[in-house]
N, C-alpha and C positions, 0 to 999 in steps of 0.2 A: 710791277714793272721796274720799278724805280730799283728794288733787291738785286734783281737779276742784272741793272745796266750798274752797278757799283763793283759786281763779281766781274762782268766784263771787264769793267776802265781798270780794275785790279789786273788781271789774267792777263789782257793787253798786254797794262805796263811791262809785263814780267817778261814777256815773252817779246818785248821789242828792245827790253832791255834799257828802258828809260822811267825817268820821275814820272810821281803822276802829272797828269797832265791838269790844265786848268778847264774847270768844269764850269756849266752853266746850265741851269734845271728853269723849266718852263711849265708851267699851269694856269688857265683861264681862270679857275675856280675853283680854288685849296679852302679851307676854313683851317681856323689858327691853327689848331691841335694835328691836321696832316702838314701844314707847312712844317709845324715843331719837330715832326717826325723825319720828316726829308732832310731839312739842318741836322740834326742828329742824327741821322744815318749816316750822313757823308762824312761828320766831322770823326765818327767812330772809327768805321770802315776805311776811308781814305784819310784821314790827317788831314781836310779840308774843309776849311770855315767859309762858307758861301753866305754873304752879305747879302740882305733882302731889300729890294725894288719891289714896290706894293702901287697897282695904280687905283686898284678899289673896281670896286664892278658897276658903279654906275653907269649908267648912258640917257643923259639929260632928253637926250632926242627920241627915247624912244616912251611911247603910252600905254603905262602896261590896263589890263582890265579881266577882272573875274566878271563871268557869267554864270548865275548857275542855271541850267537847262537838264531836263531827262534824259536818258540813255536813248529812246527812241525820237526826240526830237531834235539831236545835233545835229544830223544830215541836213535838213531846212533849215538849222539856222546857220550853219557854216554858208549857205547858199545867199540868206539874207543879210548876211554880214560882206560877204563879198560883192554885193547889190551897192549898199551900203558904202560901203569906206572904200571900196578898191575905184580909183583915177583910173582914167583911161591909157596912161603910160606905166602906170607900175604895176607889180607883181606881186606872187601871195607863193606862203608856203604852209601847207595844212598838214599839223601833224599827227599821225593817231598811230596807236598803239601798237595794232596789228597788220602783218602784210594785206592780209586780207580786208582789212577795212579800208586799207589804202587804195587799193583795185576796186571795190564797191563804193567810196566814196568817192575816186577821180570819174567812174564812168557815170555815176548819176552827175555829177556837175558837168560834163561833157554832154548829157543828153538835154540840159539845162542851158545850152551855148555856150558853154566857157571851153578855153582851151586846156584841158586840164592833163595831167598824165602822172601815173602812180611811179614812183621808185622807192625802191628797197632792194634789201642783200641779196634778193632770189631772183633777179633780175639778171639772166647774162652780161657778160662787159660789154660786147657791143651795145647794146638797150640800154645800158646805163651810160654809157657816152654817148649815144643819139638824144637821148634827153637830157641830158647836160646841156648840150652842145644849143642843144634846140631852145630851150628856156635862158640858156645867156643870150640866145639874139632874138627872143622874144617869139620865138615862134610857139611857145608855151608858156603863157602866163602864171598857170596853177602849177604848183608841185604838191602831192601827196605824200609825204612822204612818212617811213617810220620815225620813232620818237631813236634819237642817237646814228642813227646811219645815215638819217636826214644833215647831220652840224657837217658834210663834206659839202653841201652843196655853200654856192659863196656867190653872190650876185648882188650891186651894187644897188638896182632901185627896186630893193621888198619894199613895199610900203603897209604889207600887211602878215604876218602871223597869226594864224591860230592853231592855239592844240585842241584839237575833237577829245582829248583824253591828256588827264594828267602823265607828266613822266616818271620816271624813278626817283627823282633827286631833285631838290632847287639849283644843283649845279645842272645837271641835262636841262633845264627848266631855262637857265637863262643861258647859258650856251645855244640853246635851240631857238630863243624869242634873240638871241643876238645877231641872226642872221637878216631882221631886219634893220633898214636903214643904214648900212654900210657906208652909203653917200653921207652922212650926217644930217639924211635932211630930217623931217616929223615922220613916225611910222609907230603903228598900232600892233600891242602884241597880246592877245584875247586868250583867256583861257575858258574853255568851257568848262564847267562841273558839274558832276553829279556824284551825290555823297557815296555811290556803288563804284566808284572810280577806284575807291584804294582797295577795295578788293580783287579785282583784276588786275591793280599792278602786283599785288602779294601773291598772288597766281602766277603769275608770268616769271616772279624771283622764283619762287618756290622751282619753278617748271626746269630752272639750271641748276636748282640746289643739288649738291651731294650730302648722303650721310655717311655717319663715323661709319657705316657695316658695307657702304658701298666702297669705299678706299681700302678698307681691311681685306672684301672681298678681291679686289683689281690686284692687294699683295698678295693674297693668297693664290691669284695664276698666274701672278709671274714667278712664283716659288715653285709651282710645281712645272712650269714649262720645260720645256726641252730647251739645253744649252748646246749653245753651236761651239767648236772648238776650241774657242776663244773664251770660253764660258761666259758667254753674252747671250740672254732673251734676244732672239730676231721675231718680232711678230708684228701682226696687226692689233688696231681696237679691234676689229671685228673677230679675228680670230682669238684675243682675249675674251671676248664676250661670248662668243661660241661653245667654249669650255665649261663640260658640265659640273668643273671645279668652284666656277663663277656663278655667284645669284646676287647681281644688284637689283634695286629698285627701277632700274630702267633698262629695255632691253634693244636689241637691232632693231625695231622699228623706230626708237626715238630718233626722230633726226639730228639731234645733238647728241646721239651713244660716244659719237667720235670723239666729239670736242670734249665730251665727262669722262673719258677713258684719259686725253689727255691730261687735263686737270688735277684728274686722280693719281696718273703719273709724278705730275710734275709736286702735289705737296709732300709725296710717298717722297721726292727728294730733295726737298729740304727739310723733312724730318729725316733723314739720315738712311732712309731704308734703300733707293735705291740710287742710282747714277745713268743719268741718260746721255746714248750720245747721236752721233749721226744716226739720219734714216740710212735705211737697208732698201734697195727699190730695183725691182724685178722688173722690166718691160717685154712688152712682146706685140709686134705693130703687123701689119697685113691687111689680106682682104681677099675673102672668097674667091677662087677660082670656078666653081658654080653657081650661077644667078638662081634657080629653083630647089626646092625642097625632093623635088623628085628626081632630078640632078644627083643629089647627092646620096641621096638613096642607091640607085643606081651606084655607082661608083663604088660606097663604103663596101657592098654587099658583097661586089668583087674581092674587098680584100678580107674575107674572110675571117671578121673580129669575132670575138667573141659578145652574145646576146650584151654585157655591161659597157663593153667598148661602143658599141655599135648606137648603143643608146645614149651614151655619153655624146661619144661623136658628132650624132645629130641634134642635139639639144644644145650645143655651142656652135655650130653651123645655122641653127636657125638664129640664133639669137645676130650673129654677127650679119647674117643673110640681110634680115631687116635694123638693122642701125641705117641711122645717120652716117652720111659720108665725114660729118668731125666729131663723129660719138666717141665717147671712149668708155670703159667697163670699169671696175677695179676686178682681181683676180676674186675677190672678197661676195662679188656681187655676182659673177656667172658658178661660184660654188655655192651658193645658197640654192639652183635652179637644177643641178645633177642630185643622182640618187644619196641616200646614203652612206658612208663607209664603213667598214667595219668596225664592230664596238670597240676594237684594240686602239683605232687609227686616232690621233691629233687633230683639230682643228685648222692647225696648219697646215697640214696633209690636203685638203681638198683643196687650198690655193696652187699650191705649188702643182696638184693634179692636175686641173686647171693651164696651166703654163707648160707643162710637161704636154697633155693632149695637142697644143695649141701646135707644140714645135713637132709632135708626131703624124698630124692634119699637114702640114708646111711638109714633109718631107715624102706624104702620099699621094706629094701634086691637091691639094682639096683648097691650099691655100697657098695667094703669093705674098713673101714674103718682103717683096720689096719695100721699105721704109717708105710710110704714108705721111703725108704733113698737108697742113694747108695755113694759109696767112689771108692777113687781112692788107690789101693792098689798097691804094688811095690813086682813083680812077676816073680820069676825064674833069676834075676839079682842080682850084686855081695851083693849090701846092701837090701836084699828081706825084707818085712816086719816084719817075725816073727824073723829076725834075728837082727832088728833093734829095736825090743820090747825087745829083750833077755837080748842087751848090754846095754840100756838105763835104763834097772829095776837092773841090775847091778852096775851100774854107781850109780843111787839110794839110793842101801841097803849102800854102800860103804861112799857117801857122808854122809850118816845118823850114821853110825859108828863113823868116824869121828868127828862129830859135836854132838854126845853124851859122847867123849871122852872128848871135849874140855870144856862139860858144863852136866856132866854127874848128878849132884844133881838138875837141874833146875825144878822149879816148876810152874808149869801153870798161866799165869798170869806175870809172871815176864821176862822184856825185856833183852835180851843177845845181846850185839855187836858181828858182823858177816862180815868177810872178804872175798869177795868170791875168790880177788884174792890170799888169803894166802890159803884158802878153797883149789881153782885149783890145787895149785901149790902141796900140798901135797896127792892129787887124782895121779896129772902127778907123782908122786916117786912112787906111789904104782903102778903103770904101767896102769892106765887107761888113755889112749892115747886119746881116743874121748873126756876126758872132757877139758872144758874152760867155762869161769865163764858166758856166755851167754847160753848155754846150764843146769848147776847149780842155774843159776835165774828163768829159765823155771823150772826146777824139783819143787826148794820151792814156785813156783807159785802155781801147780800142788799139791802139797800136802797141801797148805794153802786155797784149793776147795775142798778135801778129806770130807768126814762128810755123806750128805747123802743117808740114805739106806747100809753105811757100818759103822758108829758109832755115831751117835745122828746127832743133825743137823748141828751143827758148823763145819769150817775146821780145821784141824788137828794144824796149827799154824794161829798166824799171819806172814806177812812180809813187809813191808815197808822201802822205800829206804832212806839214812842217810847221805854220803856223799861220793862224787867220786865212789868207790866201795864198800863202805864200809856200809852193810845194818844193820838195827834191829830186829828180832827174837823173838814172844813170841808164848809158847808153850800153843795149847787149851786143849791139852790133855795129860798125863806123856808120856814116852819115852816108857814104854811097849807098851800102846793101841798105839800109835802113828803107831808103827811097824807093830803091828796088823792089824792097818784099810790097811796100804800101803801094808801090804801083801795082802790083800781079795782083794784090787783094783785091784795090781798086778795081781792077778788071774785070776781075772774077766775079765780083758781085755784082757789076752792069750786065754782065753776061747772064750771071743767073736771073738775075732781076727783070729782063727781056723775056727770059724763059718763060720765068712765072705770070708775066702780063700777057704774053700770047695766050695763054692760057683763060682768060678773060672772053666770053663769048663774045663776040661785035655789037649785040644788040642790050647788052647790058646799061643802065643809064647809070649815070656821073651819079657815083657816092667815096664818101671818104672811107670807106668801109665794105669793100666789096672783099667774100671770101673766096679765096682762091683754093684748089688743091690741087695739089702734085706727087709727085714720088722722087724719090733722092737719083731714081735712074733717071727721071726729066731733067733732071740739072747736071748730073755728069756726060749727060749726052748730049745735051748743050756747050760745058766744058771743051769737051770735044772737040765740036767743031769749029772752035779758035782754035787753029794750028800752031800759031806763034804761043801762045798762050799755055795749050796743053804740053807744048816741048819744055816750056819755062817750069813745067810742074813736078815736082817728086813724087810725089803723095795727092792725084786727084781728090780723090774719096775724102781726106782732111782738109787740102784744100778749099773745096766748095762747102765741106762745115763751116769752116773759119769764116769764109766769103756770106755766107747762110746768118751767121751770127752776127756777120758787123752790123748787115742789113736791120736786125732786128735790135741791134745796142740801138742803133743810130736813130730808129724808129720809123725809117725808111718803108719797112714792114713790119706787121707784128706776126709774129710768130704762135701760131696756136698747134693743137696735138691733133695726131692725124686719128682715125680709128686705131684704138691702142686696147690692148687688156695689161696693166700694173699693178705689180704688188710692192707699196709702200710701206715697209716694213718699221716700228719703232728698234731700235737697239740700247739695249737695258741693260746694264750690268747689278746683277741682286749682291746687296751685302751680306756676307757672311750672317746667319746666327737667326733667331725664330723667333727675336722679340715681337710683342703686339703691339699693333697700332691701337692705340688706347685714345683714351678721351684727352688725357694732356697731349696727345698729340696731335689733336683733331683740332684742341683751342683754338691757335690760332684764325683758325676759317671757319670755325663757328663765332667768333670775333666778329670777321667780316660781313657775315652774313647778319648777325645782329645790327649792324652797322648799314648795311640795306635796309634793314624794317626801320630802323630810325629814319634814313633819309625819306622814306616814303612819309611815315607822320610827318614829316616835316612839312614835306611838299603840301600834303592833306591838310596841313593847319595853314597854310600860308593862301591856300585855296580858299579855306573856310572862314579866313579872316576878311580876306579880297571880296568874297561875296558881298559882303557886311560894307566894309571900306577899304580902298584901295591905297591908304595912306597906313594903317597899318600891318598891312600886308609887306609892304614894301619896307617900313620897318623893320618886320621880322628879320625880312632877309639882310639887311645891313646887319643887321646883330647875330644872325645865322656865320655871317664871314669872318667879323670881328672879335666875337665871344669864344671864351673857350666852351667844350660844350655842357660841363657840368651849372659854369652860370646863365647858359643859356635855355636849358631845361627849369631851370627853378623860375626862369624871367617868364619863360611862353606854355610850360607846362606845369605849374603848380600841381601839387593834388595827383595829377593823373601821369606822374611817372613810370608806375608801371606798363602803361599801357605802350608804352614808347619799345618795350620788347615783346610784344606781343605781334604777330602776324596777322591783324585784324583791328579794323574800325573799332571804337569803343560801343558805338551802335551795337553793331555786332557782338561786342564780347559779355555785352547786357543782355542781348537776347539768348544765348548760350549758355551764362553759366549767371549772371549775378539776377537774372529774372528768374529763380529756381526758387532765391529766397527759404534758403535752406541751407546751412553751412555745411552738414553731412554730404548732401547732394552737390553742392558746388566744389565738395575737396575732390570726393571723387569723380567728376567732368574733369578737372581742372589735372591731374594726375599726373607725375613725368611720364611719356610717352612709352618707357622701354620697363615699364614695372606690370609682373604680375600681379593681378590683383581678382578675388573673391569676394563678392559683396553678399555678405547673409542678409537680405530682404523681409522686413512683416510683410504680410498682407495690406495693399492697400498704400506701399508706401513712395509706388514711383517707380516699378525695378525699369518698366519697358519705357521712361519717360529717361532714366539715367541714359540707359545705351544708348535712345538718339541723338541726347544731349553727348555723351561723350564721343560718337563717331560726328559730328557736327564741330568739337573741340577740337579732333585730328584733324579733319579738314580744313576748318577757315585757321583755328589758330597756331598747331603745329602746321598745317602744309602739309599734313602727309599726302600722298595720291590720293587719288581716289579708288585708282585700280589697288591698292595695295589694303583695303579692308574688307574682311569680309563677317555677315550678321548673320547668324543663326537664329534662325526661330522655331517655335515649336508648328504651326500652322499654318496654312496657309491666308488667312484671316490677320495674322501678326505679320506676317508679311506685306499685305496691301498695307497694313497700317502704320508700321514704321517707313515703308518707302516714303508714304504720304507728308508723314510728319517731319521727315529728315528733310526733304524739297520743300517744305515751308520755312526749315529753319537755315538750309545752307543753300539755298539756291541751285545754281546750274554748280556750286560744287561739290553737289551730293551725285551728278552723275559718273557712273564709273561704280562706285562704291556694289561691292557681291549683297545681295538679300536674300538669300535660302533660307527652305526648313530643310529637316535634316535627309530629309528623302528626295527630294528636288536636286540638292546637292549629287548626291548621291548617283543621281541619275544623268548629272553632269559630268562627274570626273568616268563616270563609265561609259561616256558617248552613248546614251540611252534616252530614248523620249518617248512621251507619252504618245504622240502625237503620229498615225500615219498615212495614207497615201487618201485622199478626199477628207484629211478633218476626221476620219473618224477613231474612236478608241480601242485600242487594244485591250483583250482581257487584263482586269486587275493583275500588275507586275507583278513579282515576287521582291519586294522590300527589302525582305531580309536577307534575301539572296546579293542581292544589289550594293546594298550596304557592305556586307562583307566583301566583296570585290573591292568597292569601293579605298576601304582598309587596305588589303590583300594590294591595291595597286602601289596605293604609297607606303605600304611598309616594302614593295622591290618583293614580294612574293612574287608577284604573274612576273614571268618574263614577255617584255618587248623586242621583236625584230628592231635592230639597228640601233637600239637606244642602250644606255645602262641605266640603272635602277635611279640614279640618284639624278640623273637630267630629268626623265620620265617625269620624278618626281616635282621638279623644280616647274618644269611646262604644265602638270596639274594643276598647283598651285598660282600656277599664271602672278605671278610678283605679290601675292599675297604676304601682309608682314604682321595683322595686325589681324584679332579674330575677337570678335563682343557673340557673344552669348547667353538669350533669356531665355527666362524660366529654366534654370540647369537642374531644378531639380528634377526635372520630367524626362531626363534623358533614362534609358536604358540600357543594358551592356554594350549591343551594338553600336549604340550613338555616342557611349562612353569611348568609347573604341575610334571612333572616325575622330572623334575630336582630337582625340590621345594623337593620333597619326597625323591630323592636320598641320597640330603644334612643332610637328620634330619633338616631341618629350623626350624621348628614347636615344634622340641621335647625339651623338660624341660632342659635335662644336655647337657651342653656344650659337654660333653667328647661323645658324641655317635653322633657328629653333624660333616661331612664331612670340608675339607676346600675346598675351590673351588677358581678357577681364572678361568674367562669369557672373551672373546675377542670380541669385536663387534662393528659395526660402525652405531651408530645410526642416521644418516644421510643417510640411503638406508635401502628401504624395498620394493623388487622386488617380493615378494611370498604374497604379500598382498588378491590377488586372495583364495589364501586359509588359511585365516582367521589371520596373523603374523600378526605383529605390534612392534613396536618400544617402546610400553610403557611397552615393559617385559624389556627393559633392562634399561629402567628410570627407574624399581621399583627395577632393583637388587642392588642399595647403600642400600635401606631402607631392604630391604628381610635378608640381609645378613650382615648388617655392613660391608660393604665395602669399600676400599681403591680406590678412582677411580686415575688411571692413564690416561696419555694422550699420543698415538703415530702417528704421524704425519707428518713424512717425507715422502714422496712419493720417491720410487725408480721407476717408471716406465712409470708416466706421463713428460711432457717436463713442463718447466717453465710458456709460455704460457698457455698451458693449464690446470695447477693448478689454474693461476689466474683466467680463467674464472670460473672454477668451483668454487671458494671460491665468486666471485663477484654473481654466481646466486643464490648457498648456503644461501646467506648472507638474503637476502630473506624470509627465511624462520626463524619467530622468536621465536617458542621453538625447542631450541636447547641444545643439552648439551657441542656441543664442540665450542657452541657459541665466545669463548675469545679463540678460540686454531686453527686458520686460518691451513690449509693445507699448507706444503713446500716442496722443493724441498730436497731431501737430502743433507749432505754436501759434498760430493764427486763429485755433479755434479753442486754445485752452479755457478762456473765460466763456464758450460758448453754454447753455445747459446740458448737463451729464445725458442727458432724453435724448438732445439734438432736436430736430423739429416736432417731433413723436412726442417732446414732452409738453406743448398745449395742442398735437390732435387725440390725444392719447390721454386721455383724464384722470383712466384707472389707473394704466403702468406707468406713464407720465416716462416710454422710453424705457426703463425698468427688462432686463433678461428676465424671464418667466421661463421656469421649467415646469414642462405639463406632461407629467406622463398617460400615455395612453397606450393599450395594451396591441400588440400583431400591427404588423404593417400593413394590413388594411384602413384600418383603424387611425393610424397616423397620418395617413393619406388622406383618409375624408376629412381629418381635425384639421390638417392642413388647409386645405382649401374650401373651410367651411368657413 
């Protein structure tokens, strides 16, 4: 924020033609090394040394306290803590993590008697100012609210905080617990913990993260997009995201696609790739002229569309049929619900289709066209609207009095200094009590927009700000007409403003918030019938805009969208030339993100300290704000530095990789996330214990999805078995994560199941048949109605990025093949090409019978540029009989693990060469015995003799 407002105060200056101005920068909660950074930005960028005011983040009055509690037992104790501490006058604010836990935590303390009620982001604006409004007069005690959208709420007697869940940061952390005691009186601020805490908040970062391959992908559609005239991208996220050009890690279902498409945008420039400027924004407002679906049937049929039209047609007539009278659509959102388009067509194409249908419906009578609006009006309460219109145009004529006295010869054109606080203050002698110079800054805003449809086209003044309070003044038109346009304004908005209250059923009760609707022909027909009023007018139609808008600056009303479908377009200008977004250009925000995992350990130790004692907790954080963070880590993290960039508890990162107790095993769990790699496996040495450890490693400590991996096994028995194991070691964030064997799969990218109509089985499929389709779909052989090869392929692969693979030696051609195809091998860009780790022991191939072979996994270094590894301690054979199997091995001379003898692990080096066999076993004492016996009968009975 801070980069972007230094490019502004720059751009500004330049373009007002003046010095920079003097600055002033504000933060609750900076630690040294960002304060360091904000000094230095400004001083660089602007030639401005901003001098530091430090007050320190204590607050004596307030008592902070760690609890540590289970995850299933905070709901009861947030209950018995509010039993506990909460007085009969004061108020609580309870913060957790998720919206959802806030709506299931406020209504269980509501069914508990407390007045309690949930707010967060997803809350309409009116619901979130009815609970505002209602817990500053007490008429709701509890707030629930989320961790950071909660620090808006600000009420004088909290006497209690708690977080049901840690936040992101020790700054969210006390900004949030800062919301009690505002009185300065005594107030408690409780944190619950439970040590599974910091992996939900690593979840929740992870859940906004971008990767280097999703920004790379976002350039690569606006490179290929269609440019409008002006050689400008006009698009949406959505319809970026739509393009089968585009494969991120997140797709239109995320409900943040928008807000990562932005983001994506905005680093693509400031690293130099692209230039954003204005939106681009389509509207298109109405409202059926048929109430039923059979209505419109009827009608459409008449006009003789064609079968595409006709179905178009009714599929956006139902949908608007049933809206809400203040729903609104995006163009974005009724094109994901039409058929189709041609494989030629753009994803922009079906918006603007979309808007095209909308205005071609509007001109066959199906819909009216007249401008829909509705507001929120303030009804039968003490400040009711027309009485809030009455005292503000009053406030008005008064301040304009005033300010023609002070400069009563001025001439259009020429600037007069203006004081709003000297303004105010002689308002407040004349006994207008509601003014103060924020409300006076609002008026001359207001009157320097005055102009059209009530006196030429300019506004009434200019106004622009000068210094501290102190503004500039020039009039666009004498002090007569000035009055004149502000009375006809005036007018006009009382007139509409009657409009819009008739409109108000009789039996409606008194709220500050009642929604009204209307149409733009209710209020020019109102217009109307002022005769004096309508002769005064040039321009009705802009007119009662202007009058429509003062109402709503002024806040008289508020203004909300009627039934609308809009297409919000970004506009993009691409920089010449095809350089890649590379990893140095990713740095900077993988910086940041780094810089997340640290605040969370922070918060986590600050937690886990507070458990313990609340006097070094509290420590920490003095020395969290004070320290730079290199001597702040060596103060509170000795020893366990590393773990400060890891995305996971150290708990965690124990159970994961350093509980393996094996450094071969730990390097590769532990692996950079974008490397191929090939693990040659003995027998016996962990291959299916590595994969779950390392998709366990993607999950809790890269963060990868968990829709984005997917596990290959040979059986279905290895299936149960790693799902099993994976949810013992990564909890709730192993679900999501693909487990197929290779047929399973198979049977899924080909929409095929085993399964059908009562439960019962189909004859045995055809496998192999399956499989090759399978192939066949994602190499773009089968052709798709309405798809191209390479979206098809993208929606098979459902955001797959990452592919683990055991026992590879057992694959066969077919299955060499699906994998091959899985990966992208073959295909041109890097960035649409899987990463994969294989586990396989090419020294056994037991399925040879139907048709395996060992030279799939010879050929996966060259397939794949791969990293080969070597694991090779045996956990499970005896000493003895390693050696013999490496002395028969040895035998056999293409090999690939030819220089990498099988051993024993080192846990059981000193164990005896026998293993247990060498005291039940007297004779062979453990001892390989070869006993020849002649036909395989014969070997069969020795056996089991």
């Amino acid at each position: 924020d801070y980069l972007y407002a230094v490019r502004f105060i720059k751009e500004f200056a330049e373009k007002q033609k003046m010095a920079i101005p003097a600055i002033q920068c504000f933060t609750a909660t900076a630690k040294v090394d960002v304060k360091q950074e904000i000094l230095t930005l400004f001083q660089e960028k602007l030639g401005r040394e901003l001098r530091l005011f430090e007050s320190g983040v204590e607050r004596d009055n307030l008592h902070f306290e760690v609890q540590e509690v289970s995850g299933t037992g905070k709901v009861k104790r947030v209950h018995e803590l509010l039993t506990e501490r909460l007085g009969d006058n004061g108020s609580a604010i309870v913060y957790c993590s998720t919206r959802k836990a806030t709506e299931s935590l406020a209504g269980h303390l509501a069914r508990q008697g407390w007045e309690a009620a949930a707010f967060h982001a997803g809350l309409e604006a009116p619901a979130k100012q009815h609970i505002q409004e209602n817990f500053l007069q007490g008429a709701i005690r509890i707030i629930c609210a989320t961790n950071a959208f909660g620090m808006g709420i600000d009420k004088d007697n909290v006497r209690l905080v708690i977080h049901a869940d840690i936040p992101g940061s020790l700054e969210n952390y006390l900004q949030e617990a800062g919301r009690a005691g505002r009185d300065r009186q005594e107030a408690d601020c409780i944190l619950l913990f439970d040590e599974q805490d910091i992996e939900s908040q690593f979840a929740m970062s992870a859940f906004s993260r971008l990767s280097r391959r999703d920004i790379a992908q976002v350039l690569r559609g606006l490179r290929s997009a269609k440019r409008d005239p002006d050689g400008d991208v006009v698009l949406t996220p959505t319809e970026l995201l739509r393009s089968e050009r585009v494969e991120t890690s997140f797709d239109l279902d995320d409900p943040a696609a928008g807000n990562k498409v932005y983001t994506a945008v905005s680093w693509l420039e400031r690293a130099g790739f692209v230039e954003r400027n204005e939106n681009h924004t389509q509207v298109f407002q109405g409202r059926p002229r048929v109430r039923t679906m059979d209505e419109a049937r009827d009608k459409i049929r008449r006009l003789h569309l064609s079968a595409g039209q006709e179905q178009r047609w009714l599929l956006l007539l139902e949908t608007l049929i049933n809206a809400g009278k203040d729903q609104s659509f995006s163009a974005d959102q009724l094109a994901e619900q039409l058929p189709p388009l041609a494989e030629s067509a753009r994803p922009e194409d079906a918006t603007r289709l979309v808007l095209r249908t909308l205005h071609d419906m509007a001109a066959a009578g199906l819909i009216r066209t007249t401008l829909m609006l509705s507001a929120f009006v303030r009804y039968k309460v003490q400040r009711h609207s027309p009485l809030l219109l009455e005292r503000i145009c009053n406030l008005e004529q008064t301040m304009l009095d005033l300010m023609e006295q002070e400069a009563p010869d001025a001439e259009p054109g020429q600037w007069q200094n203006l004081s709003l606080r000297q303004l105010n203050q002689r308002l407040l002698d004349l006994g207008q009590e509601s003014s103060n110079p924020e409300s006076l800054r609002n008026l001359l805003v207001s009157v320097s927009r005055d102009g059209q449809g009530l006196a030429g086209q300019r506004g009434s003044i200019d106004f622009k700000h000068y210094s501290r309070d102190n503004y500039r003044v020039r009039l666009q038109r004498d002090w007569q007409s000035l009055r004149k346009t502000v009375r006809r304004r005036s007018r006009a908005a009382s007139v509409i403003l009657a409009a819009i209250m008739a409109r108000v059923p009789p039996a409606t009760p008194a709220s500050a918030q009642v929604l009204v609707e209307f149409s733009a022909e209710d209020l020019l027909t109102a217009l109307r019938g002022d005769l004096v009023l309508i002769s005064e007018l040039t321009d009705p139609l802009a007119a009662m805009d202007r009058a429509l808008m003062f109402l709503h600056e002024q806040r008289v009303i508020t203004l909300q969208h009627g039934l609308g479908v809009f297409r919000q377009a970004m506009t993009i200008r691409v920089q010449p030339g095809r350089r890649a977004y590379t990893r140095g250009d990713f740095a900077p925000l993988a910086h940041h993100y780094n810089e997340r995992i640290f605040q969370v350990h922070v918060m986590n130790e600050y937690a886990r300290q507070g458990a313990g004692k609340i006097a070094r907790a509290l420590h920490l954080v003095l020395a969290y704000f004070s320290m730079n963070k290199m001597d702040f880590v060596r103060r509170f993290f000795p020893g366990r530095e590393e773990i400060l960039e890891r995305a996971t508890s150290r708990q965690s990162f124990q159970q994961i990789v350093e509980a393996l107790r094996n450094p071969e095993q730990e390097s590769l769990v532990a692996a950079p996330e974008a490397r191929n790699i090939l693990v040659l496996a003995g027998p016996g040495s962990g291959k299916t214990r590595v994969v779950v450890h390392r998709c366990a490693y993607l999950l809790r400590v890269e963060r990868v999805p968990a829709r984005s991996i997917l596990v290959l096994c040979f059986n279905r028995n290895a299936v149960s078995s790693l799902r099993r194991r994976l949810r013992q070691l990564a909890g709730a964030d192993a679900r999501g994560v693909a487990v197929y064997t290779y047929h399973g799969l198979a049977m899924r990218l080909t929409g095929r199941s085993l399964a059908t109509a009562g439960g019962k089985r189909e004859e045995q499929p055809d496998f192999a048949n399956i499989l090759q389709q399978a192939v066949d779909l994602l190499k773009g052989k089968i052709e798709i109605d309405g798809l191209e090869a390479d979206e098809y392929r993208d929606r098979l692969l459902s955001g797959w990025h990452y592919i683990l693979v055991d026992e590879y030696q057992d694959i066969d051609q077919a299955q060499y093949e699906l994998v091959s195809a899985l990966s992208g091998r073959t295909l041109d860009e890097q960035d649409n090409r899987l990463t994969i780790m294989a586990v396989g022991d090419d020294d056994q191939n037991i399925y040879s019978f139907r048709g395996t072979g060992v030279e799939f996994i010879r050929r996966f270094q060259d397939d794949y540029q791969a990293e080969v590894r070597f694991l090779v301690e045996n956990y499970r054979s005896s000493a003895h009989i390693i050696a013999a199997a490496n002395m028969m091995i040895r035998q056999e001379k293409i090999r690939m693990k030819a220089h990498h003898p099988i051993r024993i692990n080192r846990q059981r080096r000193n164990d005896p060469a026998g293993g247990r066999w060498t005291e039940l076993d007297p004779f062979g004492r453990g001892r390989v015995q070869c006993v020849e016996v002649p036909g395989q009968d014969g070997q069969a009975v020795s056996l089991m003799a």
